[in-house]
C-alpha angles and dihedrals in degrees: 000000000000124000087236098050085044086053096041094042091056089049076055094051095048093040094048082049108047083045088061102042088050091048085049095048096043088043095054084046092058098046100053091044095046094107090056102063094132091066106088118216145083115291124241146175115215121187122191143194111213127174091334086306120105120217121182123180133172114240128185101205101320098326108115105233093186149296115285120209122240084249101050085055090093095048086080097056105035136015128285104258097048087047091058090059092050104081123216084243093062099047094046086054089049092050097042085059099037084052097054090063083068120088100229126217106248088219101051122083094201131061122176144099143273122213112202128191110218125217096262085053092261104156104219126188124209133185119235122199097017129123090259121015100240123173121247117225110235089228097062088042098061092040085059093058092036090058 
């Protein structure tokens, strides 16, 4: 096999990947915040660290959907069975240290991300509590908690 097909079949791999992982994610949104179909607005899902504590809720605009445990966190990204093997330690371990990469604005309490489905079913990341708000590519996200 070619340089060029090892290289292009990696950049399929990620893409089918990251495709997955965004179906699964829009999917589990949808499905939490199916008996709220009156409230207008893009659905996300924010997740913050306060005071060494995380908090995620589901929110549809700015209408709060409901408050999501630590360990329900991975059913968004993967399916359930492999979610019930990842433990809320882990992924508050996972998030602490994700978290410390960001610059964090000394006036702020909070420091986190929401991830927010689009209309056209585009999965965006921004960054919550930080000097400058920047969006975070899924890809690099989920190579973070991959690592």
């Amino acid at each position: 096999m070619s340089l060029k097909n090892k290289i292009m079949q990696v950049f399929d791999e990620t893409f089918d990947q990251e495709k997955k992982i965004r179906s699964r994610f829009v999917s589990h949104s949808r499905l939490l915040a199916k008996d709220h179909l009156a409230v207008k607005g893009i659905l996300s899902l924010q997740i913050l660290e306060m005071d060494d504590k995380f908090l995620a809720s589901l929110f549809k605009g700015h209408t709060f959907i409901e408050s999501i445990s630590l360990d329900s966190i991975a059913q968004f990204f993967t399916d359930r069975m492999s979610a019930r093997l990842i433990s809320s330690s882990h992924i508050e371990e996972k998030l602490k240290k994700y978290f410390k990469n960001f610059q964090r604005d000394s006036a702020v309490k909070s420091i986190g991300i929401r991830i927010v489905i689009l209309k056209d079913e585009t999965v965006r990341i921004y960054t919550l509590g930080t000097q400058e708000t920047e969006e975070v590519l899924l890809t690099d996200f989920i190579a973070f908690f991959k690592s």
